[in-house]
N, C-alpha and C positions, 0 to 999 in steps of 0.2 A: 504494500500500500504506500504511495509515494505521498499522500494527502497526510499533513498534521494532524492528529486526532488530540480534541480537547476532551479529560475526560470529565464526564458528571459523575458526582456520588452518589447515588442510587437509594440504596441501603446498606444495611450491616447485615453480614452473613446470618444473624441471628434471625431477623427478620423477616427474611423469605422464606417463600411457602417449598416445603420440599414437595419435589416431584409436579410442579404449574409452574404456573406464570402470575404474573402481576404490572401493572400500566405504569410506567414513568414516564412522567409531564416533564416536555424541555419546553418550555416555551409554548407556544401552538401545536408542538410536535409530540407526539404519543408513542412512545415504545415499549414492547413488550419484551420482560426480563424474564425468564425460565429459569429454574434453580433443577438438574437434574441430577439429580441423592446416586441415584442409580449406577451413574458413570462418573459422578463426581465433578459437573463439567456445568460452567453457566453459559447461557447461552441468551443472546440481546435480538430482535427483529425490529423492524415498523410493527406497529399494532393493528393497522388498517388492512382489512384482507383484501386485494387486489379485487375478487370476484365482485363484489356488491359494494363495494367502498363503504364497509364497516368496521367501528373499531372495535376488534372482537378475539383475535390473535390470545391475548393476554388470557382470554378465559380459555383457549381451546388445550385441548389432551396431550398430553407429548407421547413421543415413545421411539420406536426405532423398527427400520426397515431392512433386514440385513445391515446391523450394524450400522443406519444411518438416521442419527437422530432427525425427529421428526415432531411436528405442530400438525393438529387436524382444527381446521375454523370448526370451532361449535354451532354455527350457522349452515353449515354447508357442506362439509367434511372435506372441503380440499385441504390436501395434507400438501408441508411444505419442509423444503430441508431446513434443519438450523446452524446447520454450517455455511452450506452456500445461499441460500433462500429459493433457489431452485423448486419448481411446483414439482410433485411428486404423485401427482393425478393425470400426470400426461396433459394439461394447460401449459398455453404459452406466456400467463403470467409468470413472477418471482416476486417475492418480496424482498427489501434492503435488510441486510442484517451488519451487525455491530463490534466490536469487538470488547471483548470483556476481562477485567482483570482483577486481583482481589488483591488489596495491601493493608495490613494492619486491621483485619478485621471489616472491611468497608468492602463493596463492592461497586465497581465503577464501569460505565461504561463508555466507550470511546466514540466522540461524535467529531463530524467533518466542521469547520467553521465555516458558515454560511458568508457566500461571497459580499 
């Protein structure tokens, strides 16, 4: 990623819900944080599901596809990757996804600064 990433502090590892997700507000912008217990791994998207332009991501189910973690919209069930945002329904949607890091107990995730 060539792009500076500022990061936001989210939450505290204590915080999040293990094994979902939960919406952080940057601004006007909505992103869904996932806390995955399972594989030990966070994972940050857009909140907004491309199919119906709902903010909904944040409530939908994780889990994994041969080994490739995954978001299903509680709306609609298109499932999405949480690595690369890749549609995993065979749609030529994707959602943006984030990069996420965790230091002294906080977790943060990495946003582009708006030009």
């Amino acid at each position: 990623m060539n792009e500076q990433s500022n990061w936001l502090a989210a939450c505290r590892v204590e915080d999040a819900i293990e094994n979902g997700g939960v919406c952080v507000k940057q601004g006007e912008d909505q992103i869904a944080l996932f806390y995955f217990t399972r594989r030990n791994e966070w994972y940050a998207t857009q909140n907004e599901c491309p199919h119906k332009k709902q903010m909904a991501l944040s409530r939908g189910m994780i889990g994994s596809t041969t080994d490739e973690p995954k978001v299903a919209c509680p709306f609609h069930k298109k499932t999405f990757s949480l690595s690369t945002g890749e549609c995993l329904s065979g749609d030529e949607c994707a959602i943006k996804t984030y990069p996420v890091k965790i230091e002294n107990g906080t977790v943060y995730i990495g946003t582009t600064p708006k030009s």
